[in-house]
DRENPA-3360 file (N, C-alpha, C; in nm, 2 decimals, always signed):
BEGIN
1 = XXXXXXXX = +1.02/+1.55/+0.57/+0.95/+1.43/+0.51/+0.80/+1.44/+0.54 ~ +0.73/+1.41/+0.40/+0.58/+1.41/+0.46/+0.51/+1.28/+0.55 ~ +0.44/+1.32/+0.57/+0.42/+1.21/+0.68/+0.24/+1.18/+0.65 ~ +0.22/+1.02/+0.69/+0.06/+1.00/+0.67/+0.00/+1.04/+0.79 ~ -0.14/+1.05/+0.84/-0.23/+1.08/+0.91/-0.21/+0.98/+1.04 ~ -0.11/+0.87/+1.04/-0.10/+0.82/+1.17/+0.06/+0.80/+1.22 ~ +0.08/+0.92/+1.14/+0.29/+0.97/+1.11/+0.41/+0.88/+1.08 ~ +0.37/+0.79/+0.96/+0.49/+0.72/+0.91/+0.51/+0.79/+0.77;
9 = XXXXXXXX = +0.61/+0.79/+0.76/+0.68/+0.86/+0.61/+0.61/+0.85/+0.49 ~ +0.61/+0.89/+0.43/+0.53/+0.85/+0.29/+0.63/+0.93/+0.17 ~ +0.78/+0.81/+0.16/+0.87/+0.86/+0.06/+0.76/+0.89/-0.11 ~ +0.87/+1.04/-0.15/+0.82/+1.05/-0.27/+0.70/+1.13/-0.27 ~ +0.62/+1.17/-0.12/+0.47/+1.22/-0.16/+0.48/+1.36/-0.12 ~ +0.41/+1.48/-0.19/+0.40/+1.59/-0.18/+0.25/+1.58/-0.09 ~ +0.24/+1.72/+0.02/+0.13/+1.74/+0.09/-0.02/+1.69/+0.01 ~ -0.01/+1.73/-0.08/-0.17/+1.70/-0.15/-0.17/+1.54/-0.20;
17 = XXXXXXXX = -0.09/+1.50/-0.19/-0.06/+1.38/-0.19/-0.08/+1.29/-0.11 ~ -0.04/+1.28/-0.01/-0.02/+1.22/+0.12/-0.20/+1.25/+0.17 ~ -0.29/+1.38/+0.14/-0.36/+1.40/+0.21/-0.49/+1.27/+0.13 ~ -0.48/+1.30/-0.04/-0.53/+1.18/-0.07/-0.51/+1.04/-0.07 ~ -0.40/+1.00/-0.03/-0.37/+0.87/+0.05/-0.45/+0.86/+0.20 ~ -0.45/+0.97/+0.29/-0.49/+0.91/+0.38/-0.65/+0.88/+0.37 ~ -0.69/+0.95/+0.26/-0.87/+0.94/+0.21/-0.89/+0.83/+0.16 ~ -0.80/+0.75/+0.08/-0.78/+0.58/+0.07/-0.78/+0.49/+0.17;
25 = XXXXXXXX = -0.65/+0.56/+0.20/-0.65/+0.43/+0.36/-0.77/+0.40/+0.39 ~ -0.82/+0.57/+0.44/-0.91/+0.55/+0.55/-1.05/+0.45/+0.45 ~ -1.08/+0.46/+0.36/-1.15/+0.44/+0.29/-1.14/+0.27/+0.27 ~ -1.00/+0.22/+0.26/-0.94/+0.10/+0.27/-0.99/+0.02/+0.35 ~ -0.96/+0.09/+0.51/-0.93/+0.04/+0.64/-1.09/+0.00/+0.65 ~ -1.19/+0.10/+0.64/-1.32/+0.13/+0.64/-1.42/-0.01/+0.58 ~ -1.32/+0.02/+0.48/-1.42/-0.11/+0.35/-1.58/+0.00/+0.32 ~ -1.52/+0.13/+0.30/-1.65/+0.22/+0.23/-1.60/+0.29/+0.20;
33 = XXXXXXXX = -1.65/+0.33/+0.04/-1.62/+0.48/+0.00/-1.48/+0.39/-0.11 ~ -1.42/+0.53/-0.16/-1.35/+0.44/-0.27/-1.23/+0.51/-0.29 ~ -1.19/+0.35/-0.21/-1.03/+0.35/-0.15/-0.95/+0.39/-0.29 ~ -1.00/+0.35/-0.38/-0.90/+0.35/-0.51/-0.87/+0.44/-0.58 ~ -0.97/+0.56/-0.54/-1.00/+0.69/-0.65/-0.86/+0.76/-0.53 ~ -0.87/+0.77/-0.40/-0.84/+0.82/-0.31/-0.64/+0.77/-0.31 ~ -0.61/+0.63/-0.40/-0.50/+0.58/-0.40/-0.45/+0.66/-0.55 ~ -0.53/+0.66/-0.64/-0.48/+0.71/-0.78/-0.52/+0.84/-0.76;
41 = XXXXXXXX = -0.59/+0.94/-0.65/-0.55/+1.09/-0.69/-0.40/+1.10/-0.59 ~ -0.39/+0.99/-0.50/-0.20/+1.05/-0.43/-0.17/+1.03/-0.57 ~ -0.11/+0.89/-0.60/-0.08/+0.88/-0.78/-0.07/+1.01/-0.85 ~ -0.16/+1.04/-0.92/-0.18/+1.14/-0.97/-0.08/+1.28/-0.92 ~ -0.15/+1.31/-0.78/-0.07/+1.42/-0.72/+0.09/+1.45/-0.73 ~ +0.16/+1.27/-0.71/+0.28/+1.23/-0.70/+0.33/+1.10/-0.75 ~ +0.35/+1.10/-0.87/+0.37/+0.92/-0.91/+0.46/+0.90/-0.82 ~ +0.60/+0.93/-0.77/+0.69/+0.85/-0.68/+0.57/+0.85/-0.53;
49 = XXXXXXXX = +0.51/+0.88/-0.51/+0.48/+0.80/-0.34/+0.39/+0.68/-0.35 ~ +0.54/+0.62/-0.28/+0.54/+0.48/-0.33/+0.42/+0.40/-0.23 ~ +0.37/+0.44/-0.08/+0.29/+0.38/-0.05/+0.14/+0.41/-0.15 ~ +0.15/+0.48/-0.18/-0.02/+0.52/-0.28/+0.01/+0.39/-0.37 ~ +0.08/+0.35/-0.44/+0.09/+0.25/-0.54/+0.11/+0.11/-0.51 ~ +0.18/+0.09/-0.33/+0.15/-0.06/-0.30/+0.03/-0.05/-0.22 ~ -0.08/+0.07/-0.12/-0.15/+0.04/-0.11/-0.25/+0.01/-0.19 ~ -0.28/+0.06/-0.33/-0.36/+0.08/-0.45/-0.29/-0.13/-0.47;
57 = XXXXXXXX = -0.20/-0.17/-0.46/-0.22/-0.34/-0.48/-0.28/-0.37/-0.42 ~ -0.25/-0.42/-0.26/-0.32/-0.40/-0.17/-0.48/-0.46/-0.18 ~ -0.48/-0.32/-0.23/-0.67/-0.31/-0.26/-0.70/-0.37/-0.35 ~ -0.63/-0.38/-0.48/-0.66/-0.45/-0.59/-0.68/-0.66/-0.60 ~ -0.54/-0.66/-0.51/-0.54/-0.84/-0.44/-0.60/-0.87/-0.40 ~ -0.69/-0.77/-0.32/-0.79/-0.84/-0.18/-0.93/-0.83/-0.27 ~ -0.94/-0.82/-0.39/-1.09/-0.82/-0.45/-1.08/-0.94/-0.54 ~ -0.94/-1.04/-0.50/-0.97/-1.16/-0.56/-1.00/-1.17/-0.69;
65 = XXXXXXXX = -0.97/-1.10/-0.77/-0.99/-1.08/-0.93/-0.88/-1.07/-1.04 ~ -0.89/-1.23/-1.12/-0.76/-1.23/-1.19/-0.70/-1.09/-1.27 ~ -0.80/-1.00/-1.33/-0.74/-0.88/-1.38/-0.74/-0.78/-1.29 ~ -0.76/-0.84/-1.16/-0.72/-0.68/-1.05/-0.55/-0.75/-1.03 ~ -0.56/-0.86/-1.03/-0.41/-0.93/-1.00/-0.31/-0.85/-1.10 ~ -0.33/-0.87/-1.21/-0.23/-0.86/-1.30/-0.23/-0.68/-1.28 ~ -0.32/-0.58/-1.23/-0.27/-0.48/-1.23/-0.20/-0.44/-1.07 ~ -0.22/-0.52/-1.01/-0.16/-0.54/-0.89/+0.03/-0.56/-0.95;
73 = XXXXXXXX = +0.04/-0.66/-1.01/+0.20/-0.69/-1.05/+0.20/-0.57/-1.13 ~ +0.17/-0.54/-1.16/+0.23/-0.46/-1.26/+0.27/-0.30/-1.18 ~ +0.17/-0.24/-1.04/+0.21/-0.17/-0.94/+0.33/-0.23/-0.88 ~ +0.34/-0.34/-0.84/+0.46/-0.41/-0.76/+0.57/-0.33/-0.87 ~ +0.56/-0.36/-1.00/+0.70/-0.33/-1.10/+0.68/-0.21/-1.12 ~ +0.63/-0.11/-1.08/+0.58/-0.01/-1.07/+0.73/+0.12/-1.00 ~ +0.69/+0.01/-0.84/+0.73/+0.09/-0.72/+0.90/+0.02/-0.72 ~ +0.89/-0.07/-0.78/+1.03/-0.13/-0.76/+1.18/-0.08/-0.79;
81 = XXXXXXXX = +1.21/+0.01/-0.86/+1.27/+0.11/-0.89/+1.31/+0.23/-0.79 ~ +1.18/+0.25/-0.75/+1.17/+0.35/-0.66/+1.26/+0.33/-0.49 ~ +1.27/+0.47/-0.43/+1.35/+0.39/-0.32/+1.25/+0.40/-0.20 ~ +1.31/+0.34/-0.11/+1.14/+0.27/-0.01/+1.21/+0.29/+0.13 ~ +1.10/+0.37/+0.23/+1.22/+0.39/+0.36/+1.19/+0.18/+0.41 ~ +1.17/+0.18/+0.57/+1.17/+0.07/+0.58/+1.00/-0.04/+0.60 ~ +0.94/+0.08/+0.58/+0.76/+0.02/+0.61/+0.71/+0.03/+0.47 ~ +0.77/+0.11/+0.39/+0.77/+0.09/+0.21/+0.81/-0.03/+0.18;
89 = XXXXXXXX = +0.89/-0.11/+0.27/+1.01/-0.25/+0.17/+0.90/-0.33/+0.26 ~ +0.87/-0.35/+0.34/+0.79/-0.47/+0.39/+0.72/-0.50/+0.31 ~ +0.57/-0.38/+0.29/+0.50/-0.41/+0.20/+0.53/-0.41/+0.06 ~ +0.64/-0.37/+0.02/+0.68/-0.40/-0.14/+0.70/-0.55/-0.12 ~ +0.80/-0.57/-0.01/+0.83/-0.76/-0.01/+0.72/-0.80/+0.00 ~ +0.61/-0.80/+0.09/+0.50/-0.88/+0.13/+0.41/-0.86/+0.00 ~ +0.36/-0.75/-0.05/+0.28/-0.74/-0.15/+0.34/-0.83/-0.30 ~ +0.52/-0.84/-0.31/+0.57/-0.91/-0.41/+0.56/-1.04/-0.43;
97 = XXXXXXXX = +0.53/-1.10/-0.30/+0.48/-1.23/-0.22/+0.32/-1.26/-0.30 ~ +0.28/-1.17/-0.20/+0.12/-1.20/-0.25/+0.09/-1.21/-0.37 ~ +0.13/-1.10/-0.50/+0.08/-1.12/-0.63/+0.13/-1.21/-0.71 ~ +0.21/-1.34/-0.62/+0.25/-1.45/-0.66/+0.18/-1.56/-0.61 ~ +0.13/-1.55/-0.57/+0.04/-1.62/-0.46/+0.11/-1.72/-0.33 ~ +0.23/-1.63/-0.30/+0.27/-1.65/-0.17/+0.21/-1.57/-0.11 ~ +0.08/-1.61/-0.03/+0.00/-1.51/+0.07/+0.07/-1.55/+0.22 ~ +0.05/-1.67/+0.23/+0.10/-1.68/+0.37/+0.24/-1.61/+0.39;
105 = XXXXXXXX = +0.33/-1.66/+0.29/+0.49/-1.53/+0.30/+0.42/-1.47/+0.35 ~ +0.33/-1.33/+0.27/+0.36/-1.20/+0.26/+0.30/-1.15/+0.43 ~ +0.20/-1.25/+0.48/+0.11/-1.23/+0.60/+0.21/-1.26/+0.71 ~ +0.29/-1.32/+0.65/+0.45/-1.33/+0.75/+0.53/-1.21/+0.81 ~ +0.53/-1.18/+0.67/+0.60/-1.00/+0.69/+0.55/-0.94/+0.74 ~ +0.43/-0.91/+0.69/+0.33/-0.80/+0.78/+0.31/-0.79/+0.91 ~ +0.31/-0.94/+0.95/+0.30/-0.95/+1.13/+0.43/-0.96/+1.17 ~ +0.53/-0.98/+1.12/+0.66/-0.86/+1.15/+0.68/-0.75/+1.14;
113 = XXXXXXXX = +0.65/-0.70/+1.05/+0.66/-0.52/+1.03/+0.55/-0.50/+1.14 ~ +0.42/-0.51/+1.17/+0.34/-0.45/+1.26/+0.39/-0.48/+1.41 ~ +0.48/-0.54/+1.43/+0.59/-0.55/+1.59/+0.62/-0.42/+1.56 ~ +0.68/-0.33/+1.47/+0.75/-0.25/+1.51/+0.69/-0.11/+1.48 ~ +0.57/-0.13/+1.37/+0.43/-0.03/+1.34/+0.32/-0.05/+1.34 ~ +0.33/-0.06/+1.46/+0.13/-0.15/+1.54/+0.01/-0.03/+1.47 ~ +0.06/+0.10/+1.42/-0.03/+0.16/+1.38/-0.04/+0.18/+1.20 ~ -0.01/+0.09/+1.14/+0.03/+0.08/+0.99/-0.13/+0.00/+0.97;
121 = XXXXXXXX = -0.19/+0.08/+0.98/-0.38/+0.02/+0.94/-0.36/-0.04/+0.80 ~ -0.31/-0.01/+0.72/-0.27/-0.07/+0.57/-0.25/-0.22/+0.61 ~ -0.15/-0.24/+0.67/-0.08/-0.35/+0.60/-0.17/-0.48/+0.77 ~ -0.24/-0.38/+0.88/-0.33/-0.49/+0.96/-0.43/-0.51/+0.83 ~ -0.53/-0.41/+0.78/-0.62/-0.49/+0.68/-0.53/-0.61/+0.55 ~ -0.44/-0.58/+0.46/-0.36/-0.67/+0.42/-0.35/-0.80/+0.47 ~ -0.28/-0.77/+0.63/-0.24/-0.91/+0.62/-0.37/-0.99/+0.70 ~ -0.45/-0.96/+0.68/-0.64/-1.03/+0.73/-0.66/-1.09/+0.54;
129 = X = -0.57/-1.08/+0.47/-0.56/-1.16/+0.36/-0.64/-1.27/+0.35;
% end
């Protein structure tokens, strides 16, 4: 299984894949540089890795912009199909929350899922929602 830069799974992603996800994150996490190009070349590299496509929501919800929203749901229906180990389903549930405008839900999840992956930098900037 490939694994991201701070070793959780990243179902669906091939090496060059994973390695442009972690140039997102980090880019995410950072708030410099561009998280997005970094989420759509994992994309690119691999459409099934499924964290490239809920962190690419992620990033799109938090810029508070009705047409970043709607391509936000449309990533949610994206990954939904897809199969998700268990830090994939949080943020699928939490992110499915958010692009509804259940934020508080989704900031629910997230500060459950980080009990048990205090190092998931994704989903600490998310849930700062």
């Amino acid at each position: 299984m490939i694994r991201d830069a701070h070793g959780h799974p990243l179902s669906g992603a091939t090496a060059e894949a994973a390695s442009a996800y972690d140039e997102g994150a980090r880019c995410f996490v950072l708030v410099h540089g561009d998280a997005l190009g970094g989420f759509d070349a994992a994309i690119q590299a691999s459409s099934g890795c499924v964290m490239a496509h809920l962190a690419k929501g992620w990033a799109l919800l938090l810029a508070n912009d009705p047409g970043m929203l709607a391509i936000a749901k449309g990533l949610v229906e994206k990954v939904r199909p897809l199969a998700r180990n268990e830090r994939e389903q949080a943020h699928f549930l939490a992110l499915s929350q958010a692009v509804e405008g259940g934020r508080a839900a989704a900031a629910a999840v997230l500060d459950r899922h980080l009990m048990s992956a205090p190092l998931d930098l994704i989903a600490h900037q998310a849930a700062m929602m």
